[in-house]
N, C-alpha and C positions, 0 to 999 in steps of 0.2 A: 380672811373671809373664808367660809365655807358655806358649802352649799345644806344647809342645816335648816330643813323644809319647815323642822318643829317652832323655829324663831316664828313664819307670817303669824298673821293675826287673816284666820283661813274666814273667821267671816269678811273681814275687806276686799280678801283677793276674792272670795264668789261673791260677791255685790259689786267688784269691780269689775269683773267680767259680766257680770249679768247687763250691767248699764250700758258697758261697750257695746254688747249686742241689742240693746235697745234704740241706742241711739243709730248704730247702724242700720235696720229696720224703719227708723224715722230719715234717714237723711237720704236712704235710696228708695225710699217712696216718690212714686212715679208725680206727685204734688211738689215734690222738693228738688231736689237732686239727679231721681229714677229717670224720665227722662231721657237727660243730658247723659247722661252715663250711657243708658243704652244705647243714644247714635252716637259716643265717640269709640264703644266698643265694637259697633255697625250694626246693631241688630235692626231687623226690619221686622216697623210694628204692622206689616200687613202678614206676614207669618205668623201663626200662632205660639203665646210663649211657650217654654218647656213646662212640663211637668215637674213639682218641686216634689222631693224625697224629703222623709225625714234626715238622713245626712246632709241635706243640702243646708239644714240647718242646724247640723249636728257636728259639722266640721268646725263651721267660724266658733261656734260658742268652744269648741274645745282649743281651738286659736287663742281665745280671747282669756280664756283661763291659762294657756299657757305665759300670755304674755301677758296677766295681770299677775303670777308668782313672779317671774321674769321682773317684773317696777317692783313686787316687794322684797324680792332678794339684795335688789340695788337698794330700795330705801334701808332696810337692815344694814346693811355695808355701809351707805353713805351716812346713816344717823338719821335719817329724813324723818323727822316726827310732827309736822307741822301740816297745815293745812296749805302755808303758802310754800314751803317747801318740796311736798310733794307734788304742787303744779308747776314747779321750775323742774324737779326731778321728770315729771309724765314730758314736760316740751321739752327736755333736753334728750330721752327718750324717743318720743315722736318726731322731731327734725332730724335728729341726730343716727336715728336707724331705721324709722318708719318710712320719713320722708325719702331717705336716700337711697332705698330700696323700689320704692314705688317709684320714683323719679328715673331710675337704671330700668326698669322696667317699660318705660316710658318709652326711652331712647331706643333699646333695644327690641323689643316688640311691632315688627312690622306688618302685623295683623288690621292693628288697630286705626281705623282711618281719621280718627282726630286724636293719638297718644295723649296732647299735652293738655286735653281736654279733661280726659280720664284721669291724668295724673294731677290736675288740679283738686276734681273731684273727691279720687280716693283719699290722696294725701290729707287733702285737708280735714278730710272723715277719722284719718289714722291720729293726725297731730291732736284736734282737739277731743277726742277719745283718751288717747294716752295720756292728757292732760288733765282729765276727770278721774282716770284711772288713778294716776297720780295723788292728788287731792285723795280722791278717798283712803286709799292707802296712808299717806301722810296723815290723816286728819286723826287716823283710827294705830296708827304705830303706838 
């Protein structure tokens, strides 16, 4: 394997990333997720929220691009060319480094006055993300 950027198929990985951060946007909307998320990270919603920058939304999408070349460097390596493929590839992905990262995060983080709340939350934002991510990637190899 080598890291040979010319192999993606660079429309997947930016539609794969773009969805990532979409659906991110929809699942921590204060209707869904938002919320839960903000009292397990403590924020009090009688304080006003922060102000958001444009990097505040310029960081994740460029996350989200890293880690949709990231599943298509693995699908090239792995042969991943399939639709159901690449969502076995995105969950083995997503559990496999997402989860476990956010879940260490969890434990170790004693900020956070409900951790395993948040890591419920995120993780399962990351897995079935990376699973989409996957999918398109595969579907478009």
């Amino acid at each position: 394997m080598t890291l040979d950027l010319g192999q993606l198929n660079w429309l997947a990985v930016i539609v794969a990333a773009m969805v990532y951060f979409v659906i991110g946007a929809a699942w921590f909307a204060p209707a869904v997720f938002g919320r839960p998320w903000m009292a397990a990270i403590g924020f009090d919603e009688s304080r006003p929220r922060p102000e958001m920058n444009p990097m505040s939304y310029a960081g994740p999408a460029l996350f989200y691009l890293i880690a949709s070349i990231a599943t298509g460097l693995l699908a090239a390596a792995t042969g991943t060319d399939t639709l159901g493929e690449g969502g076995i590839l995105g969950l083995v992905v997503g559990v496999g480094y997402a989860l476990v990262v956010t879940a260490t995060d969890a434990v170790f983080d004693p900020n956070k006055p409900k951790p395993w709340t948040w890591f419920a939350i995120s993780g399962a934002y990351h897995v079935v993300s990376l699973v989409i991510v996957g999918m398109i990637i595969g579907a478009w190899q």
